[in-house]
N, C-alpha and C positions, 0 to 999 in steps of 0.2 A: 611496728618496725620489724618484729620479726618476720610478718608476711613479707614484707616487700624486699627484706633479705631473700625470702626464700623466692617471691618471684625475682627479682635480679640475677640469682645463681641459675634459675632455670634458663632466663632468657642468655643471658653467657653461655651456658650448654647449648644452646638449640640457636645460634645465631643464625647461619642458613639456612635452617628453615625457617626462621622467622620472618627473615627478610624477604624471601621468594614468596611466602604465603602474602606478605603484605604487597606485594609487587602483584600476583594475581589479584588481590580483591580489589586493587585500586585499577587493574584493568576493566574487571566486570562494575563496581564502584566508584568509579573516577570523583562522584562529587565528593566522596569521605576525604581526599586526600587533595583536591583542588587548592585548597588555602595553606599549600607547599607550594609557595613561587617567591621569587623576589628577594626581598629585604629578609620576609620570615623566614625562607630557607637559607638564605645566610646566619643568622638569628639562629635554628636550630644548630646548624654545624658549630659554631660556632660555643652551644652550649657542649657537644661533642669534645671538642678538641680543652674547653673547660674541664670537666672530667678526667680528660689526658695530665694535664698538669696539675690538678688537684693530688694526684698520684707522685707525683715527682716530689725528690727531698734533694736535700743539700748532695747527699752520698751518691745519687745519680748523677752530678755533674762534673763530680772528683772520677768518674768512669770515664770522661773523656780526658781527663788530664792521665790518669793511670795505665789507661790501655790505648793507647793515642796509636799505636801501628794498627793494631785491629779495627779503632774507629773508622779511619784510614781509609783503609782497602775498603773497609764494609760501607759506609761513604762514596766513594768512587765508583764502584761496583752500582749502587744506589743510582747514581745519574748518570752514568756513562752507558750502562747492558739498555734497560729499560727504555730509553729516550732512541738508543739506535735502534733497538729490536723495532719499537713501534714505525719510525722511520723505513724501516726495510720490509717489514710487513706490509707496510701501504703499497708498498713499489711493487713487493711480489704479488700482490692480491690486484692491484690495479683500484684501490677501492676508493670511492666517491670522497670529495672534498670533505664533506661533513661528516663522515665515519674516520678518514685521516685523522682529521682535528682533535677528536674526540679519542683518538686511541692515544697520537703523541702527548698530548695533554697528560691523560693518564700516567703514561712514562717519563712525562717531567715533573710530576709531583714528587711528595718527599714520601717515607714509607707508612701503613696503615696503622690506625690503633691497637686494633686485633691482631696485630703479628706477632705482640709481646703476646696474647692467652695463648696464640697456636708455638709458640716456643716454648713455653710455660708446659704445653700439654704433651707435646712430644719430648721432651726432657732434653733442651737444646740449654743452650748458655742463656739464662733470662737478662742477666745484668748487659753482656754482649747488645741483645737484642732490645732494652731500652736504652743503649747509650747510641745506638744506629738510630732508632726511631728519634729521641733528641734530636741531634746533631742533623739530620737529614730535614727535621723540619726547621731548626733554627737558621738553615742555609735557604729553606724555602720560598722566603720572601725576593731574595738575589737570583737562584739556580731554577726555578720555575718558569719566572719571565723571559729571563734571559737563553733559556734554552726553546723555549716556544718561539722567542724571536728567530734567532737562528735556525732554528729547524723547519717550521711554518712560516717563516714571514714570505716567503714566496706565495703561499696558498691561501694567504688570509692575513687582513690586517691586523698587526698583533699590539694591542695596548701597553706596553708592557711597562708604563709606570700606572696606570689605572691597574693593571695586575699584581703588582708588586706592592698596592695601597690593600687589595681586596686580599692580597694574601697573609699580607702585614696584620690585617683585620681579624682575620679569622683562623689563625693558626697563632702569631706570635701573644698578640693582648692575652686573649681568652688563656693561654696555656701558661702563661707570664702568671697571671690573674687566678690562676688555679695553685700555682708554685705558692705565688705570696700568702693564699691561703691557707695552705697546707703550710706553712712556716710560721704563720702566726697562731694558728688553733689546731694543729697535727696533735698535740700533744693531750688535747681534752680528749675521752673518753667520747663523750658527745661526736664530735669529727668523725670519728674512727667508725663509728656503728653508721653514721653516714654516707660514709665511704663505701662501703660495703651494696650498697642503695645503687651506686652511681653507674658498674660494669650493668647494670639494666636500663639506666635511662641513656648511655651511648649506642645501647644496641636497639632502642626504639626510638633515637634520632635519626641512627641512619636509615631504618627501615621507612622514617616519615620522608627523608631525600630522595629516597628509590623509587615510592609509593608518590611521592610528588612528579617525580620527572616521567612514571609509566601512566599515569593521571590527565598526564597534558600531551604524552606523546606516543599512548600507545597502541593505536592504529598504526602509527609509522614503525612502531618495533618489531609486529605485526610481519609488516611486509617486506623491510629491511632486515629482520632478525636474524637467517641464516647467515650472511655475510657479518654480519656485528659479533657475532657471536665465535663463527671460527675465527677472525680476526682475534678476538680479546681473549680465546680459549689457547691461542698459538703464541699472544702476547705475554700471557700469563704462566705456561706450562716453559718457556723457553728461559723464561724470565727464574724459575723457580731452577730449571738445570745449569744454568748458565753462572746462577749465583752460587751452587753448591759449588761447581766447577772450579770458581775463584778463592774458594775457599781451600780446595784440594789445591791448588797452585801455592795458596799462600803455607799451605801446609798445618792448616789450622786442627785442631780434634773436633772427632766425630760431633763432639756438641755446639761446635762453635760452626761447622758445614754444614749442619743442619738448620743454624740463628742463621747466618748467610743467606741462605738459600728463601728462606721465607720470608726475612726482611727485604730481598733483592725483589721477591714474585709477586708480593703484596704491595699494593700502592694506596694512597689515601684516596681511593676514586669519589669517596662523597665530596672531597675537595676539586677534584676536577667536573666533577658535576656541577657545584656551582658555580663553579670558574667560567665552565661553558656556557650555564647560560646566562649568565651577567656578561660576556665578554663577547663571546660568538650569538647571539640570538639568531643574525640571520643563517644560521648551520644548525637547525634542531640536532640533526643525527649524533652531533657532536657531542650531547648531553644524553642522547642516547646511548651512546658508546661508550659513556662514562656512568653510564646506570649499569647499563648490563656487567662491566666490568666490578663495579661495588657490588652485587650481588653474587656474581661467581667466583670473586678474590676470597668472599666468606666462607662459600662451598668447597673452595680447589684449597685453601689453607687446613680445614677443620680434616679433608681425605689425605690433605698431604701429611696433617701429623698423626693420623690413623695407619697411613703408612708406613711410617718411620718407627712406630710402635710394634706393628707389625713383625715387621725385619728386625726388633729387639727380640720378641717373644721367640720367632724361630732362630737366631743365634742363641739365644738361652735353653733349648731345647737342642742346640747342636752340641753346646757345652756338657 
């Protein structure tokens, strides 16, 4: 057990590269990582967002009742920046039906797992930033479908009670299923040292999502990847200013514009990943667009809270 503590805390430190490194070898590799499709890559995410609620206690959910204006805006902020950014992004970039798909997708998920460590690491409000991550996915299953309808149902035919069953699926049960657990055996000793295990097995689900969808689609990433990339680098970076933004409006502290800002830039793209391709099949790019996004929300969160770090060390050197 205590190995697997210590690999777990390594793979939490090194989540971007982990990911990127498994995204490379399943390009040069693609059969390691083939048997990521389907049912089992819902199946994995699925164990993902497990982990997420295995985490949760009672005291996280008195944070929405407690702090309900902050929920709030950080909430709104949540599905409103992100869903238009990617909508306007398309328009200005001009870009292909199945990279659109794939990007708004991204923007109407709810917020990432990992937003809570990159808060956590840059010394933002944590409790803030798991009561957004909650509440954004418990709206999930409603605010997902219904904003793809609306926003895509021009571009693509949008499911959106098969979406709202697939989202119900794999975000609400598992994370419900995680809560009950941790309420019924939180308190043993046992649990606890298991716990501990678990920030390493979300960080090598998602890498097996990533590594699945550059497996089956990555000659097309290949040759679409400059366009998917400034697209998801623009969708991402706008997304992280845009949310700090909301936060200086609302007049929130320094710790709480910094939660804002990460939870607004970070999206669950392993979730849109699957989304795409259980939903869109006939629009590869679309799960492309939702890979590349899951691997760079890791990378652009872990520099954005080295930044933020950063700008502490030289104000404390200014002092």
């Amino acid at each position: 057990m205590r190995i697997l503590k210590l690999v777990s805390a390594w793979l939490s430190s090194q989540t971007p590269a982990f990911i990127t490194a498994a995204a490379v070898f399943a390009y040069f590799v693609p059969q390691s990582f083939s048997w990521v499709h389907g049912d089992t890559q819902t199946a994995v995410l699925g164990v993902i967002m497990l982990t997420m609620g295995m985490t949760l206690k009672g005291e996280d959910f008195k944070i929405l009742a407690m702090r309900p204006w902050d929920i709030a805006i950080g909430s709104a902020a949540q599905f409103v920046i992100m869903p238009l950014l990617a909508v306007g992004i398309t328009h200005l970039f001009g870009l292909d039906r199945g990279i659109a798909i794939g990007l708004i997708l991204v923007g109407c998920c709810p917020g990432g797992v990992s937003s809570n460590i990159m808060t956590f690491l840059c010394k933002g409000d944590v409790a803030f930033s798991v009561g957004m991550t909650t509440l954004s996915t418990l709206l999930a299953p409603l605010a997902t479908p219904m904003l793809m309808l609306y926003l895509a149902g021009e571009m693509v035919k949008v499911d959106a009670w098969g979406m709202f069953k697939s989202v119900l699926i794999v975000t609400l049960l598992p994370v419900g299923s995680g809560f009950l657990l941790n309420s019924i055996f939180g308190k043993r000793p046992g649990y606890g040292e298991a716990m501990k295990v678990m920030p390493g097995v979300a960080v090598i689900g998602l890498a097996c999502i990533v590594g699945g969808v550059t497996a089956a689609y990555g000659s097309q990433i290949v040759k679409s990847g400059a366009w998917i990339f400034a697209a998801v680098f623009m969708h991402n970076s706008l997304g992280y200013a845009l949310g700090y933004a909301s936060g200086v409006l609302a007049r929130f502290s320094r710790p709480k514009k910094r939660t804002i800002s990460i939870e607004v830039g970070m999206q669950n793209a392993g979730l849109a990943t699957v989304l795409a391709g259980k939903h869109f099949p006939a629009c590869p790019e679309a799960a492309i667009a939702s890979a590349v996004s899951c691997v760079w929300h890791s990378i652009s969160g872990a520099l954005l809270a080295g930044v933020f770090n950063m700008l502490d060390r030289l104000t404390d050197k200014d002092c």
